[in-house]
N, CA, C and O atoms as a GROMACS GRO file, in nm:
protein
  272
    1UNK      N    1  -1.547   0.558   0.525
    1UNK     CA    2  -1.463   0.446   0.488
    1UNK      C    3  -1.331   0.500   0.433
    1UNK      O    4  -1.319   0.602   0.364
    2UNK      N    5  -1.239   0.424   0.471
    2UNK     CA    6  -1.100   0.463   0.394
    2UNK      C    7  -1.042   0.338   0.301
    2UNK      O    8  -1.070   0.221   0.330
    3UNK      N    9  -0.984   0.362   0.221
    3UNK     CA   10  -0.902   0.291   0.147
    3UNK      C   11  -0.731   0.333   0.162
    3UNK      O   12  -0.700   0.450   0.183
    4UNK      N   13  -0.665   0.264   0.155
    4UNK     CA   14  -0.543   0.254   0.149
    4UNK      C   15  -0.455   0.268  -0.016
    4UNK      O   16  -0.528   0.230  -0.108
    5UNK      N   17  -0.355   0.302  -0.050
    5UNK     CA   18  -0.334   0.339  -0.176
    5UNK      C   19  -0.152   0.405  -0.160
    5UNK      O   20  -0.112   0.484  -0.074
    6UNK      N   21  -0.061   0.335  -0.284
    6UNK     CA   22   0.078   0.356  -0.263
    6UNK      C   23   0.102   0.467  -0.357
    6UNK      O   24   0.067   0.460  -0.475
    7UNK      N   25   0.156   0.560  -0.312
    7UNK     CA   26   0.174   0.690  -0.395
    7UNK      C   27   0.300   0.694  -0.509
    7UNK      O   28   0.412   0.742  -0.490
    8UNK      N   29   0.259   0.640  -0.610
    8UNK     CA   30   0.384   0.626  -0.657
    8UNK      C   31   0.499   0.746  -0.704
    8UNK      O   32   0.602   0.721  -0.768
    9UNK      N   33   0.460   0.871  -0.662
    9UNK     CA   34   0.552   0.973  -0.639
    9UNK      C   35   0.643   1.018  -0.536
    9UNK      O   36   0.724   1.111  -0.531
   10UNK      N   37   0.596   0.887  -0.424
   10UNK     CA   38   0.676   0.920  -0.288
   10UNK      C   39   0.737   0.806  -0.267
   10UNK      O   40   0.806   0.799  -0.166
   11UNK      N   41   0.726   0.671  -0.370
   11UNK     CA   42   0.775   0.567  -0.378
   11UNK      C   43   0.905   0.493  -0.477
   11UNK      O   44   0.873   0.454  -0.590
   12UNK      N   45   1.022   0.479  -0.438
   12UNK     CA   46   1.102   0.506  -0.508
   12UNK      C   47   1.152   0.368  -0.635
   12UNK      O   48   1.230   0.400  -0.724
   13UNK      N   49   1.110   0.257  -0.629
   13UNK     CA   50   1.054   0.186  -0.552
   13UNK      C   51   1.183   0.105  -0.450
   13UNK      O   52   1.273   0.045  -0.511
   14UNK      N   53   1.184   0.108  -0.304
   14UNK     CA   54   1.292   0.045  -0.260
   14UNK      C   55   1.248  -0.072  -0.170
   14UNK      O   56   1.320  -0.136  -0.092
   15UNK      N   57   1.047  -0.098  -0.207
   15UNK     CA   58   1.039  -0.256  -0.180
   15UNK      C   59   1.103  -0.313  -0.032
   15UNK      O   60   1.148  -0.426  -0.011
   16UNK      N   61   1.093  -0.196   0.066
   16UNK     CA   62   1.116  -0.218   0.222
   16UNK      C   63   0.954  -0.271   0.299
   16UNK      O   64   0.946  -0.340   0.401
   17UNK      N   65   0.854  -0.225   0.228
   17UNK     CA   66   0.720  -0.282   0.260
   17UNK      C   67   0.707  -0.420   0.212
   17UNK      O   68   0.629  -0.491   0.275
   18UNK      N   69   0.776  -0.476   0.101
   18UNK     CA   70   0.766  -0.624   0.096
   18UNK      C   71   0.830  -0.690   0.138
   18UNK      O   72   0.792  -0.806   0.151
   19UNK      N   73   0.955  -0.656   0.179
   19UNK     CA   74   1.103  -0.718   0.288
   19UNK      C   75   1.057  -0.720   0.357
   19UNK      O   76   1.075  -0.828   0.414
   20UNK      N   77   0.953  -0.624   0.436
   20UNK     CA   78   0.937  -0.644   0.610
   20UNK      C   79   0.838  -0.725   0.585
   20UNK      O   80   0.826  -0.781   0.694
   21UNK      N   81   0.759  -0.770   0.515
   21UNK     CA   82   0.615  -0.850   0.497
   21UNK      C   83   0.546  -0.803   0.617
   21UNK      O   84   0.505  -0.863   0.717
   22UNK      N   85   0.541  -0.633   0.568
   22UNK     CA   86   0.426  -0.539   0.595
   22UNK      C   87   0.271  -0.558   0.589
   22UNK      O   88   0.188  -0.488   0.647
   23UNK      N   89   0.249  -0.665   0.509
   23UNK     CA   90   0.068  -0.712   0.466
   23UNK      C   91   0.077  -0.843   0.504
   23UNK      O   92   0.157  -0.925   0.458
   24UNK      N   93  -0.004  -0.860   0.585
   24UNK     CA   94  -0.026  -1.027   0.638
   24UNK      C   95  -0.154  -1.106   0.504
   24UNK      O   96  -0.148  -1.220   0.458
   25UNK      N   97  -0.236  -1.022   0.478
   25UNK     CA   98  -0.360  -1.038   0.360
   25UNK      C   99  -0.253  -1.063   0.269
   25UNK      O  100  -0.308  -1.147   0.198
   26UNK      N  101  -0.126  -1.047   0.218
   26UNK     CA  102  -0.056  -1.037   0.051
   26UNK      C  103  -0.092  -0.949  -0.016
   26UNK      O  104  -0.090  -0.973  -0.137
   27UNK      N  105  -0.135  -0.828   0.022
   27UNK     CA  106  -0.202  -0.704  -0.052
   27UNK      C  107  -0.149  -0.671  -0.157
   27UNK      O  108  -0.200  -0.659  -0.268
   28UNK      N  109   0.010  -0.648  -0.105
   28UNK     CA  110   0.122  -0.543  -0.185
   28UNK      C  111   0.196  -0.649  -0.263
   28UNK      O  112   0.267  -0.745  -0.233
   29UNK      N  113   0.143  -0.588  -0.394
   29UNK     CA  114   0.185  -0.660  -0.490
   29UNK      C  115   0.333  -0.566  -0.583
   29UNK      O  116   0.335  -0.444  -0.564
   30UNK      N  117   0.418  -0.612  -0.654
   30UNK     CA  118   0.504  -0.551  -0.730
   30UNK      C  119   0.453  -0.638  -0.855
   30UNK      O  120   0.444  -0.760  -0.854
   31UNK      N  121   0.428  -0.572  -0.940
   31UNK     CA  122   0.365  -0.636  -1.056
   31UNK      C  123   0.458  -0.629  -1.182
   31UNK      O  124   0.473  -0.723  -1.260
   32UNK      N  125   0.530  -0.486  -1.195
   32UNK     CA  126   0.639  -0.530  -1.271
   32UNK      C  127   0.774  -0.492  -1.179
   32UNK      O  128   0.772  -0.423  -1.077
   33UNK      N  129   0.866  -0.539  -1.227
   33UNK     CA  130   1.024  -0.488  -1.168
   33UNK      C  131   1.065  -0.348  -1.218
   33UNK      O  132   1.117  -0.319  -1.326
   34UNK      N  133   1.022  -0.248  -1.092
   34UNK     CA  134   1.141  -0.122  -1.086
   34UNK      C  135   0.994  -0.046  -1.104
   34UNK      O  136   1.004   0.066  -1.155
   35UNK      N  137   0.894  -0.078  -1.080
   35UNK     CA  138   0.777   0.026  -1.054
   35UNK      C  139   0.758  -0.006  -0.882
   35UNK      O  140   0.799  -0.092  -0.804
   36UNK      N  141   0.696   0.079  -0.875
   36UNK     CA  142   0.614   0.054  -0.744
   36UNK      C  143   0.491  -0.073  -0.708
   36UNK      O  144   0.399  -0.119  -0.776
   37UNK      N  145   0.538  -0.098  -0.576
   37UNK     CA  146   0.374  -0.226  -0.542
   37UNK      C  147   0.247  -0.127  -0.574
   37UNK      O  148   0.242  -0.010  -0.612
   38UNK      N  149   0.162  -0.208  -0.546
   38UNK     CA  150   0.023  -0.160  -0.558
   38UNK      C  151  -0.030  -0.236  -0.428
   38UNK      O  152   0.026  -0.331  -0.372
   39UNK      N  153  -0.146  -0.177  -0.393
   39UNK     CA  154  -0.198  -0.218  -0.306
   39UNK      C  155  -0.369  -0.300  -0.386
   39UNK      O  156  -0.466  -0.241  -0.432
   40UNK      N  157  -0.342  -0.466  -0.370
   40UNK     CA  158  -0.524  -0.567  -0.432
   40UNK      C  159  -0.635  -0.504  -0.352
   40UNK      O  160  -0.651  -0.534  -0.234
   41UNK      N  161  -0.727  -0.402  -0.426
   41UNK     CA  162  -0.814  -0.390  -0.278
   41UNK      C  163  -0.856  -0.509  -0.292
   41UNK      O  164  -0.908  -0.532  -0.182
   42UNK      N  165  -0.870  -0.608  -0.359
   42UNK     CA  166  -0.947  -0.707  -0.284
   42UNK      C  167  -0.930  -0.811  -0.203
   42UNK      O  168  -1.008  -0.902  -0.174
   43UNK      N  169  -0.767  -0.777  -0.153
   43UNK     CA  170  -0.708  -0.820  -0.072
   43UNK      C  171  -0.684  -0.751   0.085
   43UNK      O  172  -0.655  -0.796   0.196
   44UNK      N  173  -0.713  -0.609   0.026
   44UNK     CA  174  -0.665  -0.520   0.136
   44UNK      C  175  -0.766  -0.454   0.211
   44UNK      O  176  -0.850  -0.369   0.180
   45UNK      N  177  -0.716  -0.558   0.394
   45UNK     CA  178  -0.828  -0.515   0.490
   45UNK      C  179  -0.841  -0.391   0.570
   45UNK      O  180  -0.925  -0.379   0.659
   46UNK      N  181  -0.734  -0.277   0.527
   46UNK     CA  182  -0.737  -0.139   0.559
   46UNK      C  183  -0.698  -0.130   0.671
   46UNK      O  184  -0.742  -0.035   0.736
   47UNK      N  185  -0.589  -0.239   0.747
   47UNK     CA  186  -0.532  -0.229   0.872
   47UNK      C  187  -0.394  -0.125   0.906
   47UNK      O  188  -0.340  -0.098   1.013
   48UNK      N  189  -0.364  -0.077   0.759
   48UNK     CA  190  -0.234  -0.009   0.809
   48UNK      C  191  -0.133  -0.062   0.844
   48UNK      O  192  -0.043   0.019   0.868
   49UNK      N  193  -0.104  -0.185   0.863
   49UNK     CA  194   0.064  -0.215   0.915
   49UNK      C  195   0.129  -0.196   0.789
   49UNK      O  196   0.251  -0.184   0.800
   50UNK      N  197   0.087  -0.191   0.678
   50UNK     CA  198   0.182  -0.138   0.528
   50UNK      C  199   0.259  -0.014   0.586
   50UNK      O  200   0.380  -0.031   0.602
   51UNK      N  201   0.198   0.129   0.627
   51UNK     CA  202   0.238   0.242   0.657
   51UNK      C  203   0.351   0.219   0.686
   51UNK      O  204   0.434   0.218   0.595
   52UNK      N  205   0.389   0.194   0.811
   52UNK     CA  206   0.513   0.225   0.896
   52UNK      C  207   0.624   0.149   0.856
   52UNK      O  208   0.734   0.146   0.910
   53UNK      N  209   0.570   0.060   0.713
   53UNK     CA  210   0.673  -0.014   0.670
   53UNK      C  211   0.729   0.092   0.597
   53UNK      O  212   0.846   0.078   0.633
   54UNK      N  213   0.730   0.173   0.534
   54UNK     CA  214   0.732   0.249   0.447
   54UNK      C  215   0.830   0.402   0.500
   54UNK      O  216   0.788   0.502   0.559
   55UNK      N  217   0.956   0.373   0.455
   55UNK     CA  218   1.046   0.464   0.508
   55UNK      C  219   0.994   0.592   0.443
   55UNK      O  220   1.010   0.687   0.520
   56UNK      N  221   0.936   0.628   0.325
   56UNK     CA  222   0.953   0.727   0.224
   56UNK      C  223   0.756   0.827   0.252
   56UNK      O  224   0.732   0.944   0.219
   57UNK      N  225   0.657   0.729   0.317
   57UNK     CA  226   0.572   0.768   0.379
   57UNK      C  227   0.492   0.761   0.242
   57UNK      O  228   0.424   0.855   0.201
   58UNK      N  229   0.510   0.613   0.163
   58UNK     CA  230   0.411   0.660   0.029
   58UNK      C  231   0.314   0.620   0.061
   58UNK      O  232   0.238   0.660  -0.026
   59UNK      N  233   0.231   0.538   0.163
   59UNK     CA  234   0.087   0.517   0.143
   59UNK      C  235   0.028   0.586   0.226
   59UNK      O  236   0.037   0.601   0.348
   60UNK      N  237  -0.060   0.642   0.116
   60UNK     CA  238  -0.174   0.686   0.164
   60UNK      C  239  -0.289   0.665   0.199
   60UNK      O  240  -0.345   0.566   0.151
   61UNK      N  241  -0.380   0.777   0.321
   61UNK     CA  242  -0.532   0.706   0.257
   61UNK      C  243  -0.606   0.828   0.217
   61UNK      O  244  -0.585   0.949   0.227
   62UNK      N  245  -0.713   0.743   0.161
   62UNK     CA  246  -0.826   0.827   0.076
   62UNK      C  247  -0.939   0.795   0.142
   62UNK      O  248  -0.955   0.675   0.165
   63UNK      N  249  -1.033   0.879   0.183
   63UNK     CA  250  -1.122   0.888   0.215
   63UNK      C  251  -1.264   0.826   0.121
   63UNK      O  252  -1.262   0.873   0.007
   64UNK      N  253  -1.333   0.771   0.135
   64UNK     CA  254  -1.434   0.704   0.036
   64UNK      C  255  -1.590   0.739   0.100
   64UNK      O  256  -1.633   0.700   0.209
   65UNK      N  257  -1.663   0.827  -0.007
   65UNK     CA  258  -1.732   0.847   0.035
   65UNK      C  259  -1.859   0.693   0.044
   65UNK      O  260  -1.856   0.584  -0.014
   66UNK      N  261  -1.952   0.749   0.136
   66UNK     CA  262  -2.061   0.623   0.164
   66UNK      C  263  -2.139   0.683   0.145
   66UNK      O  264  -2.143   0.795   0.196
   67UNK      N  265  -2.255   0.631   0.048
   67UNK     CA  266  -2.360   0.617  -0.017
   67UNK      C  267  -2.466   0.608   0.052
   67UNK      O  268  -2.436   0.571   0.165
   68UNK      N  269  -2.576   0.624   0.039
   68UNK     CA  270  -2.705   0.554   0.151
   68UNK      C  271  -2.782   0.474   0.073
   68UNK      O  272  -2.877   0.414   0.122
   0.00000   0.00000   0.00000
């Protein structure tokens, strides 16, 4: 499983992922002004169209391990 996740060291924040309305779910949230969005996982269906919104290449993914 992967999760999705905004790096806020590669994110400046210049908020081109919420201009393009990169998340069709409303994932990417900016919660305060002049930090970076975050990504709701409980919004977020791990499709990736956030990525390529993203001139600066801050989201990442993380690998999640699965349990049995």
């Amino acid at each position: 499983m992967v999760n999705l996740r905004i790096d806020g060291g590669r994110c400046p924040p210049c908020l081109r992922c919420l201009a393009a309305i990169a998340c069709l779910k409303g994932a990417l949230v900016q919660e305060r002004a002049g930090t970076p969005p975050v990504l709701d996982p409980d919004r977020c269906s791990g499709c990736g169209f956030c990525g390529p919104a993203c001139p600066h290449d801050a989201v990442v993914e993380e690998e999640v391990p699965v349990h049995a």
